[in-house]
MARBA-820324 format. One line per field, with one value per residue (C-alpha): residue number from 1; z, x, y; residue in one letter. Coordinates in pm, whole numbers. Example, Ala and Ser with C-alpha at 12.3 -4.5 7.8 and 13.67 -1.06 7.14 Angstrom:
BEGIN
nr [1, 2]
Z [780, 714]
X [1230, 1367]
Y [-450, -106]
rest [A, S]
***
This chain:
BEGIN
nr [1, 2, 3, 4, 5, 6, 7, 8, 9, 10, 11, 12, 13, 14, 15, 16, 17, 18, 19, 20, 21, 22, 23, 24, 25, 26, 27, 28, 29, 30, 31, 32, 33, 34, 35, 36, 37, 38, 39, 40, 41, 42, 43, 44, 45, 46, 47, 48, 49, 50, 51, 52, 53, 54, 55, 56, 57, 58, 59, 60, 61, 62, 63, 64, 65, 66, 67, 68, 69, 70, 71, 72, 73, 74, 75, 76, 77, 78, 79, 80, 81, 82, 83, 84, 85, 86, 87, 88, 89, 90, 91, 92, 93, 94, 95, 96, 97, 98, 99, 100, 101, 102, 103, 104, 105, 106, 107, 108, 109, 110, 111, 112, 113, 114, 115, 116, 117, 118, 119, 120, 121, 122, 123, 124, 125, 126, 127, 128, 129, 130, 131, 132, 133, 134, 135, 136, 137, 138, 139, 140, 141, 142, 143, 144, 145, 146, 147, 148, 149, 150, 151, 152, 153, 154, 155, 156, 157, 158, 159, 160, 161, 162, 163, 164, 165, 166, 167, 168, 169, 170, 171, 172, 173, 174, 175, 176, 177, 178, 179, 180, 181, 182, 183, 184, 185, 186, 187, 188, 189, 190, 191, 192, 193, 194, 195, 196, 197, 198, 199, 200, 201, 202, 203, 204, 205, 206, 207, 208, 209, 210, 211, 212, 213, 214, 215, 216, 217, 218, 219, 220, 221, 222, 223, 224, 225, 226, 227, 228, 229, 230, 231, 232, 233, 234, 235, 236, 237, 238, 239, 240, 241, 242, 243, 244, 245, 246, 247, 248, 249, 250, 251, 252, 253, 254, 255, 256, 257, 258, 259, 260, 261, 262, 263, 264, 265, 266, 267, 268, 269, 270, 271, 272, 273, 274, 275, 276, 277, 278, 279, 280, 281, 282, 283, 284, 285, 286, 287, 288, 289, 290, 291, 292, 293, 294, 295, 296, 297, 298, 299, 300, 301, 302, 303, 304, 305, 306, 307, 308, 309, 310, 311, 312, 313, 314, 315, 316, 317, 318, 319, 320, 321, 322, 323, 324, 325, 326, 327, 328, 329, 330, 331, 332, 333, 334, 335, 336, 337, 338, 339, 340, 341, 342, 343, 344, 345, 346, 347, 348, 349, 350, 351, 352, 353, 354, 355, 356, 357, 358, 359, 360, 361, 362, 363, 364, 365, 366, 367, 368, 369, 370, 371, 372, 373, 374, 375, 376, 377, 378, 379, 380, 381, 382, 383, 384, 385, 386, 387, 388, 389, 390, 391, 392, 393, 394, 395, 396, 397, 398, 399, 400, 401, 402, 403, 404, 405, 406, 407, 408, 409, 410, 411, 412, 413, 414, 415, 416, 417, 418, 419, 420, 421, 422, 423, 424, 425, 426, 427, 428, 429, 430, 431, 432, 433, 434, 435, 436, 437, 438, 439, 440, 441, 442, 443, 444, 445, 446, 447, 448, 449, 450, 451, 452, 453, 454, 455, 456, 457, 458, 459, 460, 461, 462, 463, 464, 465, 466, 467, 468, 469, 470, 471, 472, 473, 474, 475, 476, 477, 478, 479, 480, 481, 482, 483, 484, 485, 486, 487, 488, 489, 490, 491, 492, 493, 494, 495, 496, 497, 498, 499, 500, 501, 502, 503, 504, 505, 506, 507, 508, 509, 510, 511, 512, 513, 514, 515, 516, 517, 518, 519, 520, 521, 522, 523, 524, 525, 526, 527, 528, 529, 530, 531, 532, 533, 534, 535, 536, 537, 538, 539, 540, 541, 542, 543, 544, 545, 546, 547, 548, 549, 550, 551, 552, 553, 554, 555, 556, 557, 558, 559, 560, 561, 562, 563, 564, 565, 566, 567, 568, 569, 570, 571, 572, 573, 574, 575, 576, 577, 578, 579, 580, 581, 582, 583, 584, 585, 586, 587, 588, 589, 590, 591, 592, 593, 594, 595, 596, 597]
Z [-5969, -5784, -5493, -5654, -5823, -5483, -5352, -5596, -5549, -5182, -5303, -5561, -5298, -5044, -5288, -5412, -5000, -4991, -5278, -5259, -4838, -4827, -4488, -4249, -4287, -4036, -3807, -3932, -4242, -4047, -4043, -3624, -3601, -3399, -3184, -3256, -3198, -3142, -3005, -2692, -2650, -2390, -2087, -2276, -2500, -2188, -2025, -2363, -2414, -2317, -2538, -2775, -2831, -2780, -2699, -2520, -2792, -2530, -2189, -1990, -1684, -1568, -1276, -1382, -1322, -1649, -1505, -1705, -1933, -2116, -2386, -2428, -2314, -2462, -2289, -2526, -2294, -2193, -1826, -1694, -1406, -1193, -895, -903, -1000, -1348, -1396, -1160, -1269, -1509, -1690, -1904, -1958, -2058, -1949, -2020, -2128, -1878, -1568, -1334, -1156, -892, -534, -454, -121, -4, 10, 230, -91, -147, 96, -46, -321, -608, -848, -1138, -1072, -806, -865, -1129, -1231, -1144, -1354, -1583, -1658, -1593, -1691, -1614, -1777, -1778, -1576, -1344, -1073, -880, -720, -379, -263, 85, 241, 454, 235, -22, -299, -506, -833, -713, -408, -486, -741, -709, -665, -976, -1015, -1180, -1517, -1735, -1489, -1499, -1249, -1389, -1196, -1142, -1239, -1212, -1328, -1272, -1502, -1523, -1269, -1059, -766, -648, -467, -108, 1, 378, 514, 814, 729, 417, 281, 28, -220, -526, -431, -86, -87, -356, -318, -651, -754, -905, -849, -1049, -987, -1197, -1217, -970, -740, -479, -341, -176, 190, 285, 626, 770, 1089, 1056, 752, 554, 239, -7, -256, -126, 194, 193, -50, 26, 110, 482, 286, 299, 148, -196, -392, -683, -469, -512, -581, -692, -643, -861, -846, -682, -448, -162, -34, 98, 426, 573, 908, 1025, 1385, 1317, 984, 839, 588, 289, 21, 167, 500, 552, 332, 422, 260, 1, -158, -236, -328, -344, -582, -594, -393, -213, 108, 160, 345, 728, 888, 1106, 1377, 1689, 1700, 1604, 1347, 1094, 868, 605, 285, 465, 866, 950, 691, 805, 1110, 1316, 1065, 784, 635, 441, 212, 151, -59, -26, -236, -315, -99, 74, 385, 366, 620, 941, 1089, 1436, 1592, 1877, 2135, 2437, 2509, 2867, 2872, 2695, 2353, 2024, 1927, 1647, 1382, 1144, 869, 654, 808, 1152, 1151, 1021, 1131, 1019, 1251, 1359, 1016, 803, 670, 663, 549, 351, 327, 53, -42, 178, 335, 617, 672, 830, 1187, 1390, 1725, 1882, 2216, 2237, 1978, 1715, 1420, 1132, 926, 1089, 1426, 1527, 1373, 1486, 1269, 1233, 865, 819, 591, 593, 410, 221, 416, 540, 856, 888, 1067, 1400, 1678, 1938, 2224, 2218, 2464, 2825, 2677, 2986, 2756, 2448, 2285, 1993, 1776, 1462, 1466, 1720, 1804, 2080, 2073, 1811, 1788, 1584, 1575, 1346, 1112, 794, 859, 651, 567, 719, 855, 1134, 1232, 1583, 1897, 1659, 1933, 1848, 2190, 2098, 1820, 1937, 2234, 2378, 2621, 2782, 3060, 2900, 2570, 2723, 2499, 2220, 2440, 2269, 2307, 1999, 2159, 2232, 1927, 1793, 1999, 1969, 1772, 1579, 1436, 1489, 1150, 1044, 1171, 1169, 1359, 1236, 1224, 1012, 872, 769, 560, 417, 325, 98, 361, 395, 32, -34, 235, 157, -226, -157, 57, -144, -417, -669, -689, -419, -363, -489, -374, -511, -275, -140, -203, -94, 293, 277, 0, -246, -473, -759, -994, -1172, -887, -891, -754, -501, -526, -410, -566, -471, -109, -44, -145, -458, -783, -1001, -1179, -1046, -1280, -1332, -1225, -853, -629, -319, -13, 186, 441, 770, 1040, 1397, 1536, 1503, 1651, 1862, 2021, 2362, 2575, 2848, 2760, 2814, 3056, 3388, 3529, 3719, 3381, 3195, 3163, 3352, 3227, 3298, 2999, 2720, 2376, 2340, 1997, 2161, 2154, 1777, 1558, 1513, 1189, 1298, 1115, 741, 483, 440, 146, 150, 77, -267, -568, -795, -1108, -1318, -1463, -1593, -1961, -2203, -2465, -2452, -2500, -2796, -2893, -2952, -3226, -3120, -3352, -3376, -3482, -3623, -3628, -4018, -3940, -3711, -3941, -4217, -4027, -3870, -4224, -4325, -4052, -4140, -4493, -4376, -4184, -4507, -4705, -4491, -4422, -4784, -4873, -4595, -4719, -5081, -4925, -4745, -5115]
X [213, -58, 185, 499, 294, 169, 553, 640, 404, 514, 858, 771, 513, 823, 1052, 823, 781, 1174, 1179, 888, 956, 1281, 1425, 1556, 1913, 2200, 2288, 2624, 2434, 2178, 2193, 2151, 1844, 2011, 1724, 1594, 1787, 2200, 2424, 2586, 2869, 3132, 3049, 3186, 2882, 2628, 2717, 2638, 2325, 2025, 1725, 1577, 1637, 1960, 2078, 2357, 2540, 2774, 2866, 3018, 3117, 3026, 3166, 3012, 2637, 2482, 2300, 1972, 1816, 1447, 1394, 1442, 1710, 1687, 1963, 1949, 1991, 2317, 2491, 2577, 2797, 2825, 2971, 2727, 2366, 2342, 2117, 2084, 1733, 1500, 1216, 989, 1183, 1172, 1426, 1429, 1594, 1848, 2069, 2233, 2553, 2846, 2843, 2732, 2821, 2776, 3044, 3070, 2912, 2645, 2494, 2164, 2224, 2038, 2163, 1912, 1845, 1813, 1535, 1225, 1157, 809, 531, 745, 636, 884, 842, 1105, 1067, 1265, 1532, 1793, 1919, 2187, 2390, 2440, 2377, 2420, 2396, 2165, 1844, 1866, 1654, 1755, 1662, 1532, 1568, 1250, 1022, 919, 526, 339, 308, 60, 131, -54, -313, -384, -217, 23, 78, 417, 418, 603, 584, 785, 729, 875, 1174, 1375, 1573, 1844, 2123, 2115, 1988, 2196, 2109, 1935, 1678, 1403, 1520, 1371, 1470, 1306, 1213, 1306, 1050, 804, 649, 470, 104, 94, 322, 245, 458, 310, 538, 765, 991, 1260, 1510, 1796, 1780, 1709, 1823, 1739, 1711, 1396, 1141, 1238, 1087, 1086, 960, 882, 996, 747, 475, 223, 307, 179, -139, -502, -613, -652, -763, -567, -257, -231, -9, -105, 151, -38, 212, 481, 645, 945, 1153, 1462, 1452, 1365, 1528, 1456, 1352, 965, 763, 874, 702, 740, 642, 551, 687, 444, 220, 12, -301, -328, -485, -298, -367, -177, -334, -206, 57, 329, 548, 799, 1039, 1099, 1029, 1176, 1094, 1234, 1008, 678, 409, 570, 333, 425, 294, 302, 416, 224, -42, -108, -89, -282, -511, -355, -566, -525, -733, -584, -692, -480, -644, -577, -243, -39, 191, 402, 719, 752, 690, 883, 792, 1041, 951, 820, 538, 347, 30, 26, 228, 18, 321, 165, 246, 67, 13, -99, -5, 86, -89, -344, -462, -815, -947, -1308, -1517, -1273, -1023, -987, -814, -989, -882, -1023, -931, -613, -434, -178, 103, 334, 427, 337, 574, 470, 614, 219, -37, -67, -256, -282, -414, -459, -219, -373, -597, -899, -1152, -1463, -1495, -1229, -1345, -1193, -1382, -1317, -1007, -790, -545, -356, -26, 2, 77, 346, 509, 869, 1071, 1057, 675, 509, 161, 79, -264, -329, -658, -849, -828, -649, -825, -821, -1102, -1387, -1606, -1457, -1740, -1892, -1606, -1784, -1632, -1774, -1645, -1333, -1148, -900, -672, -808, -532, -316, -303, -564, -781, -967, -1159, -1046, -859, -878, -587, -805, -1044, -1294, -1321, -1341, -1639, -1430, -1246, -1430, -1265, -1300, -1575, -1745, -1777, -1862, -2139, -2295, -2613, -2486, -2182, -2240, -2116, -1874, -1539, -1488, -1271, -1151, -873, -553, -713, -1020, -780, -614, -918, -1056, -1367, -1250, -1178, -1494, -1725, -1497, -1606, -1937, -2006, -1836, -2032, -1766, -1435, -1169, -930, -798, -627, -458, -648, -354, -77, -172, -217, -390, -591, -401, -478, -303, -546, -368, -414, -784, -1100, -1292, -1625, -1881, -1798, -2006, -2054, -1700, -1430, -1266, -1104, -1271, -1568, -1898, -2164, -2452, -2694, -2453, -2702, -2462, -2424, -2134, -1931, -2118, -1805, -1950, -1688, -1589, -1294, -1365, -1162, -1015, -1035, -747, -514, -728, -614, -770, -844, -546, -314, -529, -370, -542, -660, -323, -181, -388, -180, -61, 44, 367, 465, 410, 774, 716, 742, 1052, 1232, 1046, 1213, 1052, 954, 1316, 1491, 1295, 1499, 1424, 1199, 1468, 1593, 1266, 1308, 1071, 1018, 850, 969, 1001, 766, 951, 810, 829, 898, 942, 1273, 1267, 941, 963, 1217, 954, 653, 846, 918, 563, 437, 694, 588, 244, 254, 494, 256, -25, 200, 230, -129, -194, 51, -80, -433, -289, -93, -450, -631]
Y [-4048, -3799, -3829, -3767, -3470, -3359, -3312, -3109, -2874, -2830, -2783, -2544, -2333, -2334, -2148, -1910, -1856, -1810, -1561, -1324, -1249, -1092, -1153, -881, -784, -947, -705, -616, -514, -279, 75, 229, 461, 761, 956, 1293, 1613, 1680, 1431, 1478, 1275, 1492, 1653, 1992, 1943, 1825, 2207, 2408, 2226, 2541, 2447, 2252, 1869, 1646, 1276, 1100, 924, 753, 749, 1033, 1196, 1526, 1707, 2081, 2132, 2265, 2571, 2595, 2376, 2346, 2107, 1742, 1495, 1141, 945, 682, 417, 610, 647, 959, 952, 1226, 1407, 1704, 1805, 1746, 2071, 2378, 2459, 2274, 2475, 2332, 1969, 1652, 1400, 1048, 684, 769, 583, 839, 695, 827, 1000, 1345, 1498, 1823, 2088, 2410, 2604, 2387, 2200, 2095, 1804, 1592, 1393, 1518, 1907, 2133, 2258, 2339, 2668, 2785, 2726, 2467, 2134, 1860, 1521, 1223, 894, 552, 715, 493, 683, 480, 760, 813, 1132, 1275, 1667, 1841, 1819, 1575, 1481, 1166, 1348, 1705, 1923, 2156, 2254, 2599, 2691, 2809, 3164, 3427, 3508, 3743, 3723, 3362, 3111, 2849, 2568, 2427, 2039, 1743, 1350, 1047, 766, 445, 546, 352, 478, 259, 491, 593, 936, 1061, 1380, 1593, 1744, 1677, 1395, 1108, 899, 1148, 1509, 1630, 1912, 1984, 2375, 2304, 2232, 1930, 1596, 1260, 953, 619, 282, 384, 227, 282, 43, 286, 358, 723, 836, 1172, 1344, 1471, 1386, 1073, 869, 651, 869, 1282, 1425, 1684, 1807, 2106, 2506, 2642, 2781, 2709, 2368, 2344, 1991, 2164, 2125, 1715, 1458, 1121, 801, 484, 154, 311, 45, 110, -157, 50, 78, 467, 591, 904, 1149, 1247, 1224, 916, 695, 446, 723, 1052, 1179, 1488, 1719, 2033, 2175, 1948, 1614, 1340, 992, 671, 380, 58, 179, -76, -76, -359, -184, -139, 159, 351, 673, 760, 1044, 1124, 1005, 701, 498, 218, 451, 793, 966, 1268, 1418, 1767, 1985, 2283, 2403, 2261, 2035, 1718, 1517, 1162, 858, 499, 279, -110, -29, -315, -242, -561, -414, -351, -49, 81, 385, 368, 664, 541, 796, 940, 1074, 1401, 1225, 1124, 944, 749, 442, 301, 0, 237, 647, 740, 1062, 1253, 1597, 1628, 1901, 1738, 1741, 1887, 1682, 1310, 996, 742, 371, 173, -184, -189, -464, -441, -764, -584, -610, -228, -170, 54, 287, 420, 396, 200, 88, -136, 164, 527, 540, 875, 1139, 1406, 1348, 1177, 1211, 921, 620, 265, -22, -338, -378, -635, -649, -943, -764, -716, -455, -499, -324, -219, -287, -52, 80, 144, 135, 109, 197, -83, 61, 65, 433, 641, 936, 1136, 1471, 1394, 1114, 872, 592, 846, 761, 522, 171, -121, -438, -489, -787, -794, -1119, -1243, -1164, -916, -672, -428, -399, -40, 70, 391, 558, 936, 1039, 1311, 1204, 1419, 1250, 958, 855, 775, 496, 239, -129, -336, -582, -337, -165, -524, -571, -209, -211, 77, -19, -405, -629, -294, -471, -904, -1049, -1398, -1683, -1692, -2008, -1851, -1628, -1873, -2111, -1804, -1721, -1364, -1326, -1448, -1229, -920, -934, -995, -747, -512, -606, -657, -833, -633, -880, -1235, -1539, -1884, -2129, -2390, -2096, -1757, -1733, -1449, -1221, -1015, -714, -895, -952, -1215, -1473, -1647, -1525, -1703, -1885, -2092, -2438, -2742, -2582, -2531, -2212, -2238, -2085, -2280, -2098, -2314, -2452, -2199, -2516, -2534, -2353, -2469, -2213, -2099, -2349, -2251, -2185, -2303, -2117, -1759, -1534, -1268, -1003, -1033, -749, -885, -665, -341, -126, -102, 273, 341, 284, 581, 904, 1170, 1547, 1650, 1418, 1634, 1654, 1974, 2183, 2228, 1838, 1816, 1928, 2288, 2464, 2587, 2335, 2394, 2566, 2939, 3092, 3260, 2902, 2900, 2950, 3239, 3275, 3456, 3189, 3041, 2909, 3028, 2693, 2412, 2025, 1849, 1594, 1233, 980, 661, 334, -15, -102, -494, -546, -615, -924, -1053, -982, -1183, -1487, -1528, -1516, -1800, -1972, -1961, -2079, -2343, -2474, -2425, -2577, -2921, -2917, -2918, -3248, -3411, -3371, -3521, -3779, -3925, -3913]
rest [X, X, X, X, X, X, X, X, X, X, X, X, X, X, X, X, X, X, X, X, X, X, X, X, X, X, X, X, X, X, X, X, X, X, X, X, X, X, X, X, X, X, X, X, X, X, X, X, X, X, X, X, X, X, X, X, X, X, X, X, X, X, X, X, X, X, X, X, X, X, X, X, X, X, X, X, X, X, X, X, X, X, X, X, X, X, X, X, X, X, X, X, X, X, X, X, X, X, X, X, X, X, X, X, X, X, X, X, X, X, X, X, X, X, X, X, X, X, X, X, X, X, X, X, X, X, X, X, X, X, X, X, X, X, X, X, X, X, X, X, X, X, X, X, X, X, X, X, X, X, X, X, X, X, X, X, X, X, X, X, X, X, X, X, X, X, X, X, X, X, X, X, X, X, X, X, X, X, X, X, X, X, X, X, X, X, X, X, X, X, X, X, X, X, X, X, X, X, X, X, X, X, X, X, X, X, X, X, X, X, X, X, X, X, X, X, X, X, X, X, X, X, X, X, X, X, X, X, X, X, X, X, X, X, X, X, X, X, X, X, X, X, X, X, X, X, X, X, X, X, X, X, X, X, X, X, X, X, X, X, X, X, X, X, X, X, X, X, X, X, X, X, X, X, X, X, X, X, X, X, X, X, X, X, X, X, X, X, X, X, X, X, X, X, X, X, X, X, X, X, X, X, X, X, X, X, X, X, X, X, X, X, X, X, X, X, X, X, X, X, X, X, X, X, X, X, X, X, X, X, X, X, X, X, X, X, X, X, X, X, X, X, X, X, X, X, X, X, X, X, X, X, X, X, X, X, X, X, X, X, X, X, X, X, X, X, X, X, X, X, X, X, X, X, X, X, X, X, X, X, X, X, X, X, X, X, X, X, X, X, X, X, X, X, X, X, X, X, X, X, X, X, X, X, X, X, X, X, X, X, X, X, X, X, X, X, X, X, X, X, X, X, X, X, X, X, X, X, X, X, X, X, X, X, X, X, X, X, X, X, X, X, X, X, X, X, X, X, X, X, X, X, X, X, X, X, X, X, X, X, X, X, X, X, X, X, X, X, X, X, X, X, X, X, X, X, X, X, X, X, X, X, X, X, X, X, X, X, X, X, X, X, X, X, X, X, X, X, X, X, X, X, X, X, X, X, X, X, X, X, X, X, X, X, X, X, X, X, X, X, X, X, X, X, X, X, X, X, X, X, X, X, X, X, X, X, X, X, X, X, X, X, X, X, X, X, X, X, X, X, X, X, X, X, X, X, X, X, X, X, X, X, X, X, X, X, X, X, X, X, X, X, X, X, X, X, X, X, X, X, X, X, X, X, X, X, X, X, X, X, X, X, X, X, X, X, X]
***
């Protein structure tokens, strides 16, 4: 009887369940949420929009660049496919939820092209979120989403800076042109440039200055750390082709800082010129001063810097950038928590991190290189260092805790072309061996990568946890902090957290790599005084836009974006079936308990 009792009570608990939680309606029954603002569902209606809020509320096809906008844009998951800019200038803007599709060539009127806008007005704020470009767009400077953004500009006697961010954006299209061209902005004049969750996938080819990401940041003005862009988890994988200046996000910047966190390069590489690096080519130039940060970035392609160079070239590539001008103490390039995979060829120098630079203020710890650096075919020599530098001291530069893969091709710590400098040819060993900068740099097996001993030294001398690795899987350290850190386990490397009471040491390896100095150079193959790099070899400024090519402030808008409330549409359906779930479960638990009595 208790039982029979006991199962009705279920039943009856169960129904009330079923009629107190209403359940969410089918979706024939649900009403759509449209987005804030006016729909835009023509490409009549995209040209008339001017300011204020709006959203695509279907696809369309637009062959007429709306001239000036300022306000929102909520694509609303929409396509717009296009044959011309969408926008001629943006001014204070927000445009986002958006995929950009079609083919954009130039014409004889206009022969710089974007697929987004051609430019911001100065001192607006733009920001770009969630938006899909997959156009192809080709001229002379090209911009996957912007040509320019104009440089901020005094108003009412206080300075506003011109800004622009990337969120969330994917570029998938290819970018063709000759001069200044990258898969986002082809030349930023503007103070401030953000790019976070990036990524590009298109190829960009250019005569002269190609990348993934910006083709040029910085005016030809005195350095400024409130001139900076910062790149954190942008990745390229599209391969970038250009002449001189060529790298994986940034081809060149002047008189600025920049920094590039958590920052990825998968894609090859390629200059025929001058100064190429796997996140960025040539940072600087005569008196024109750079500050750059590249932190936890990976260099995972292969870099080619294909000029075959004589004595007075600083033809340069590197894992991480090919050049940086630092002008002795001023200026400098720090790498923090890097790792290079990548393969470097190289017509002259070469590096896994800094090809050249001419500074001593440089910093590179806590590093890994596990690539390697090779000569191209018909090099007559090549110059494989840690840091290529040719006129100030660069064993002044801080270097601590870094790791190189024995026999990877990197003989110097550093090499100077002129016989005078000669000081700073330092060969690796010998920097090694030097009681001042002994223990700095390790050189050591690709097995003692892959059995977690460099993982393991790396984050202990850095005295916290740098890099990670899936002992068995991962040849070699990641930054990925989802694969396992390594300890000390019962004296021997492992992921598996070890007992407070394990007091066991680390493996003791009898025998460890060192660098070979066979490849060095004897005297006769060592360019003479004659060979000294001159200004006059470096691309000239000659072929930078002026301050003449910037677009005017006329058309500046005057409001500012809409905010947009977000929402959760659904979540009530879910909320209602996890608590059905749950006193299902309460429900069961209690007959079962009256079932055992």
């Amino acid at each position: 009887m208790k039982r029979f009792i006991s199962i009705i009570v279920a039943i009856a608990m169960v129904a009330t369940l079923f009629t107190i939680l209403p359940f969410s309606a089918s979706a024939d029954e649900s009403t759509e949420v449209k987005p804030e603002g006016i729909a835009v569902k023509t490409a009549e209606e995209f040209a008339a929009m001017t300011s204020g809020t709006y959203y695509l509320d279907a696809d369309i096809t637009v062959s007429v660049t709306n001239a000036t906008f300022s306000g929102t844009l909520n694509g609303n998951g929409h396509t717009i496919t296009t044959s011309v800019p969408l926008f001629s200038i943006l001014g204070d803007a927000t445009v986002k939820n958006l995929t950009i599709a079609g083919d954009l060539t130039k014409t004889e009127e206009r022969n710089w092209t974007a697929a987004l806008s051609m430019t911001i007005a100065s001192t607006a704020t733009v920001t770009v979120e969630n938006v899909k470009n997959n156009a192809n767009v080709s001229g002379d400077r090209v911009g996957g989403y912007f040509v320019t953004a104009n440089a901020g500009a005094v108003v009412d006697g206080t300075y506003r800076p011109t800004t622009l961010r990337f969120i969330g954006c994917e570029r998938n299209g290819t970018s063709k042109g000759t001069e200044l061209v990258s898969g986002y902005v082809a030349y930023m004049y503007g103070d401030v440039l953000e790019m976070t969750d990036c990524k590009n996938t298109g190829n960009v080819t250019s005569d002269n200055y190609a990348a993934g990401f910006v083709a040029r940041f910085g005016l030809d003005a005195e350095y400024s750390s409130e001139r900076k862009a910062v790149f954190t988890n942008c990745v390229n994988i599209g391969e970038i082709n250009g002449f001189s200046y060529v790298g994986g996000i940034v081809a060149h910047s002047r008189s600025s800082y920049l920094k590039f966190d958590s920052c990825l390069n998968e894609g090859k590489i390629i200059a025929t010129g001058n100064s190429v690096g796997g996140i960025a080519g040539n940072l600087g130039a005569k008196e024109k001063l750079v500050i750059a940060d590249f932190v936890r970035c990976v260099n995972k392609g292969e870099i080619n810097m294909l000029h075959i160079g004589t004595g007075k070239d600083t033809y340069s590539a590197g894992g991480m950038v090919g050049y940086i001008y630092g002008n002795g103490e001023n200026g400098r390039g720090l790498i923090d928590s890097c790792i290079n995979l990548g393969t470097i060829n190289t017509g002259w120098f070469g590096s896994q991190f800094i090809g050249y630079c001419n500074s001593k203020a440089n910093v590179l710890k806590n590093s890994i290189a596990a690539g390697s650096i090779k000569a191209i075919e018909f090099a007559t020599k090549t110059f494989g260092c840690v840091i290529g530098c040719s006129s100030h001291d660069v064993t002044d530069c801080e270097v601590k805790n870094v790791f190189f893969v024995e026999n990877d091709g990197t003989v110097y710590y550093s090499y100077a072309l002129k016989s005078s400098n000669s000081a700073n040819r330092v060969t690796l060993s010998d920097y090694m061996s030097n009681e001042n900068t002994k223990g700095n740099i390790t050189v050591v097996r690709s097995d003692e990568l892959a059995s977690g001993r460099v993982a393991y030294r790396l984050n202990k001398a850095a005295g916290e946890t740098v890099v990670y690795q899936n002992l068995g899987s991962d040849i070699v350290p990641v930054l990925d902090n989802t694969h396992g850190i390594v300890y000390i386990n019962q004296g021997a490397y492992s992921n598996v957290v070890p007992d407070p009471d394990d007091k066991s040491t680390e493996p003791v390896d009898e025998t460890s790599a060192q660098p070979s100095d066979s490849d060095e150079p004897n005297d006769t193959d060592k360019p003479n005084d004659t060979d000294k790099p001159t200004d006059t070899d470096k691309p000239t400024d000659t072929d930078k836009p002026t301050d003449t090519d910037k677009p005017t402030d006329t058309d500046k808008p005057a409001t500012k974006p809409a905010v947009d409330e977000g929402g959760c549409n659904g979540c009530g359906g879910f909320a209602a079936a996890a608590q059905v779930v749950a006193l299902l479960v309460g429900v069961v638990g209690v007959a079962l308990v009256v079932k055992r009595k």
